[in-house]
N, C-alpha and C positions, 0 to 999 in steps of 0.2 A: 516589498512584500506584496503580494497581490491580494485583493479584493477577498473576504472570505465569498461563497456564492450561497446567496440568498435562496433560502426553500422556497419554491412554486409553490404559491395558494391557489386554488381555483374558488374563483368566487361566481357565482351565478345568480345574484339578483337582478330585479330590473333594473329596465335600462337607466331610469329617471336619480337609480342608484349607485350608478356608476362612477363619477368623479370622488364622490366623499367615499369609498368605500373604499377603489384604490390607494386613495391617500391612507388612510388610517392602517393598512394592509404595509403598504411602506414604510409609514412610522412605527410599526411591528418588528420590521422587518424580512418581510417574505418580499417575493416577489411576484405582483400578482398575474392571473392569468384570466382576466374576463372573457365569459361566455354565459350568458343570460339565459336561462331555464325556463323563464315565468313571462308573461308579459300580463299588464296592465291597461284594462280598457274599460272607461266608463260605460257606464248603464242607467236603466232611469226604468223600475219596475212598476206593476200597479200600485204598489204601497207608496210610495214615494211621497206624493202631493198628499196623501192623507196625513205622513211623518210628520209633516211642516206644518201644516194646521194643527196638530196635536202642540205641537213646541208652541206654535204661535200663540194660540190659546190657555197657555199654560194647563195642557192635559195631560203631558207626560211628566210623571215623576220623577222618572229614572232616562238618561239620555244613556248608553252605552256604545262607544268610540271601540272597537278593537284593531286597530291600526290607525294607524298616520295619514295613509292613504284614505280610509272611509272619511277622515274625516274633509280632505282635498276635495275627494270626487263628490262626498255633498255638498259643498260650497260654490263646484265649479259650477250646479245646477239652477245656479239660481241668479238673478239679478243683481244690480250693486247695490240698490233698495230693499230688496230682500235678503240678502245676504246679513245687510246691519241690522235689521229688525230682526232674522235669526238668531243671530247672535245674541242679541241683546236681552231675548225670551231663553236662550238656551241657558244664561244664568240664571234663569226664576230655577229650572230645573237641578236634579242632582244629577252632575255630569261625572260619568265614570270611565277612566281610561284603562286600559289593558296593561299599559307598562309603560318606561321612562320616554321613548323616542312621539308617543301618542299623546303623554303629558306635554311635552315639548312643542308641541303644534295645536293644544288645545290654547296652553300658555300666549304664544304667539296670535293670535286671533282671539285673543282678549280675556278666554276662560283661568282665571286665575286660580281656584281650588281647585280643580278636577281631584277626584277621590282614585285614588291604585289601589288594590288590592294587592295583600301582602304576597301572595304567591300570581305571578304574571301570567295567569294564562285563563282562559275559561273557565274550570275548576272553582281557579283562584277568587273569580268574579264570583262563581255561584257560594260559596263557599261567603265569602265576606257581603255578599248582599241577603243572604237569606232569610238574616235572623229579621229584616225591616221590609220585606218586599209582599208582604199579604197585603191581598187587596189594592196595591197599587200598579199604575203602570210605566211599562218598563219597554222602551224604545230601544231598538240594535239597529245601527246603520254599518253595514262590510261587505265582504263580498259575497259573493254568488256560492261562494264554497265554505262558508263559514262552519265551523262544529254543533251538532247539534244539541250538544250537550249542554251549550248555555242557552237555549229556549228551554227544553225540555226542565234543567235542574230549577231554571226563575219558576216555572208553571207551578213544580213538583212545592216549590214554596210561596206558592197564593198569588203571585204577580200574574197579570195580565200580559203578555209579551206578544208586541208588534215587531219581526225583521224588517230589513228595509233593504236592499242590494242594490248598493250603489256602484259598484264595480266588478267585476268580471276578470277572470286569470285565462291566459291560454299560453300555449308551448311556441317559441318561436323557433324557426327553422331557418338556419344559414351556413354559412361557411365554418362561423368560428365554435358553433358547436358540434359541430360536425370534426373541428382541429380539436376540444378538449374530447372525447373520445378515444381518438387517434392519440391523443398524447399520455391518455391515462391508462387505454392497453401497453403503452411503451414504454410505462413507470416512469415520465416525465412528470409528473403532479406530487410532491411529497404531500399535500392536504386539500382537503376539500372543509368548504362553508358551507352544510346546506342550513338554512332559516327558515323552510315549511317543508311540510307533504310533499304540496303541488311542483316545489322543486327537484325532489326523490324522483317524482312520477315525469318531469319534465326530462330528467336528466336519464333514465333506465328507456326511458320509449325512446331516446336517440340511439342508445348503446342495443336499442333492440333491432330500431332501423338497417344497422349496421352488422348486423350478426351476429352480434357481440354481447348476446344477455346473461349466458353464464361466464364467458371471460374476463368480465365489467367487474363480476363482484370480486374474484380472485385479482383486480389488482387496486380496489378501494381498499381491500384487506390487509394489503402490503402495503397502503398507505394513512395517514392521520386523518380521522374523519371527525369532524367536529357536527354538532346539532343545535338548532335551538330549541330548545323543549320535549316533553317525552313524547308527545307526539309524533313530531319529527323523527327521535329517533327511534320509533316503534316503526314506522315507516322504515327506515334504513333496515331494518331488522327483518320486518317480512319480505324486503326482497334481498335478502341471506346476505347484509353488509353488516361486519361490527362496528357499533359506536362507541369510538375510544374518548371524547369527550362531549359533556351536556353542561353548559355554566349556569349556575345557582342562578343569576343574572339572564333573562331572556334578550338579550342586545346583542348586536355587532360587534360591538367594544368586547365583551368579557367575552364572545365566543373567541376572538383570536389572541385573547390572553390565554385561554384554555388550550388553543391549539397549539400555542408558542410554547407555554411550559410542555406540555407533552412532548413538541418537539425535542 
């Protein structure tokens, strides 16, 4: 009896995202179809060396992590001297992650509590830091494109709020996004992964390149489109895609259990 054939996922994280993502995409069962939407590049703004003097001095109260990544590309910034003495000050502080994959990498470089808020997203942060954040400050290290909505909500409840941008997103240009396109006007794609905005907007400026901006959404429509967070799919939404799933869980993981049952 032959092979049932496994549904094409398109997954477009970065690159740096790519081995574990296929796997786990496998172990689902889809078959996956990488093309990288987003890329990832360090940056080092004026805020930066003031960040680390604040940790080091124990001036920040609040450390705020909202990705895995922010917390990489600050560490990549710095010395191996500096990096332990970082660390080692970033526990005087209350160190806050955004959701499990950022716990996870706080854990591995030594932050053993990191505080999550119940609901995973910005909101969630503002939302569970509020009732304790007067008068205190309150440190964000992410990217260049972070939501404004977690300065503005920390300010709107008495924190002092320093950003800090440690990394930077841009749209990568090649072959193989240039083939998910081509495959997804030819209803080769039964689902799609997106996990931010900058992916949406990654992925709609190829399909615009191409001529293809109204015929794009007519066949995401025809296909499973999975999101992480309302954001995201508020995004899919305003450029006229339906969001057939958003998992209660902001991860990798429960986004393609969500896509898998629907499938």
């Amino acid at each position: 009896m032959a092979e049932e054939k496994r549904p094409v996922l398109a997954i477009m994280r970065p690159e740096s995202y790519r081995e574990k993502s296929e796997a786990l995409a496998r172990d689902y069962g889809f078959e996956p179809l990488y093309a990288p939407m987003i890329r990832l590049e360090g940056m080092k703004d004026e805020g930066f060396e003031p960040f680390v003097r604040r940790v080091l001095t124990e001036k920040s109260d609040y450390v705020v992590f909202t990705s895995a990544n922010g917390i990489s590309f600050t560490l990549d910034k710095l010395s191996e001297t500096e990096k332990k003495n970082f660390i080692t000050a970033l526990k005087e502080s209350r160190v806050i992650a955004i959701g499990p994959n950022t716990e996870k990498e706080l854990i591995k470089i030594g932050i053993d509590n990191p505080f999550l808020p119940g609901d995973y997203s910005s909101e969630g942060i503002v939302e569970a830091l509020c009732p304790e954040v007067k008068g205190k400050i309150v440190d964000l290290a992410r990217s260049a494109f972070g939501a404004k909505v977690l300065i503005e909500g920390l300010e709107k409840c008495g924190a002092t709020v320093y950003e800090t941008r440690v990394y930077t997103l841009s749209i990568p240009e090649g072959a193989i996004q240039k083939e998910l396109i081509e495959r997804t006007l030819a209803e080769e794609v039964d689902a799609f992964a997106f996990t931010s905005s900058m992916m949406v907007k990654g992925f709609m400026k190829h399909a615009e390149r191409l001529g293809a901006e109204e015929t794009i959404k007519g066949a995401l429509n025809r296909a499973v489109v999975g999101a992480i967070g309302t954001p995201t799919g508020n995004t899919l939404k305003e450029n006229g895609v339906n969001v057939n799933v958003i998992p209660d869980e902001f991860t990798f993981e429960a986004l393609l259990k969500a896509i898998k049952s629907q499938l």
